[in-house]
N, C-alpha and C positions, 0 to 999 in steps of 0.2 A: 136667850140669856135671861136668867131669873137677876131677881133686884141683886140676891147677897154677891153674885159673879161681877154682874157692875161693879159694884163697891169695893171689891176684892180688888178688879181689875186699876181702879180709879185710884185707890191707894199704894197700889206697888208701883203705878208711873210715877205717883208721887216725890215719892225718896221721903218720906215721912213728913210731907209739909202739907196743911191744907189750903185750897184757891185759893184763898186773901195770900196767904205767906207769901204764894207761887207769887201773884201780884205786885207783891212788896220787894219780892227779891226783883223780878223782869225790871220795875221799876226803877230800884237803886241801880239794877248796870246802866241802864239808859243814862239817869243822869251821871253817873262815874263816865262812862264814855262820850257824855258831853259835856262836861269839867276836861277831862284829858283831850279832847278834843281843841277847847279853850286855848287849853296852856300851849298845845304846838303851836296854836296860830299866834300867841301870844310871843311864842318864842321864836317863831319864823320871824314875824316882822321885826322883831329886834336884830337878829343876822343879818334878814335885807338893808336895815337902816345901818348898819355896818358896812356894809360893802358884801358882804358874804350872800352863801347861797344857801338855802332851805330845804336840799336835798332829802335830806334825811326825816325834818319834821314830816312833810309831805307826804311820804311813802308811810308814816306812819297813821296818820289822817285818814289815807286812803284805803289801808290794811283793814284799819278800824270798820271804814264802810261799807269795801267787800263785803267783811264781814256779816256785817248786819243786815244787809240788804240780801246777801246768801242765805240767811238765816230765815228770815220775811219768805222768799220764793220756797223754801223748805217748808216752811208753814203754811203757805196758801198755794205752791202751785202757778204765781202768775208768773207770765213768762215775762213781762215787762219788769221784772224785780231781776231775774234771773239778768238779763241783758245788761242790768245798771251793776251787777254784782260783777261782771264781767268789764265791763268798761272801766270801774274803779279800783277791777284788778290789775288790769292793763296799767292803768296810770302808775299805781301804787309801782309795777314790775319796770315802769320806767325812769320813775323818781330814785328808786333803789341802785338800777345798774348808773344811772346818774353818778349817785351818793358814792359810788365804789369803783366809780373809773374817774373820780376825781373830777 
């Protein structure tokens, strides 16, 4: 591949942003997703100090990390990501039928 193919190639993955943007954007979900993060736990432990149960924050906590940790083994491949992607599925799919069988 010649340099202008690179460059071709490296710009249409882009979607029109260049590395820093890319950086800046990867960045701000992180911290969005550990602000929202935050607020569920913030808002569980106010249900549990109620009496109630935190069914619902939780499944959402753990959707969240699925996620992310899915995303990690998509980009690198390690299988120890993949496993923790799985296990925090699991939780998340127990917290949920939890939340919905009352």
């Amino acid at each position: 591949m010649d340099r202008d193919e690179i460059l071709k190639k490296a710009q249409a993955g882009a979607i029109g942003m260049d590395e820093r943007e890319q950086q800046v954007l990867g960045l701000s979900f992180g911290i969005g997703g550990i602000l929202m993060v935050l607020l569920c736990v913030i808002l569980a432990i106010v249900r549990l100090v109620n009496g109630q149960d935190a069914y619902d924050y939780t499944a959402i906590v753990f959707l969240y990390l699925a996620g992310a940790e899915l995303h990690l083994y998509w980009r690198t491949r390690r299988r120890g990501l993949a496993l923790l992607a799985a296990a925090c599925g699991l939780v998340f799919a127990g917290n949920l039928a939890m939340f919905l069988l009352g």
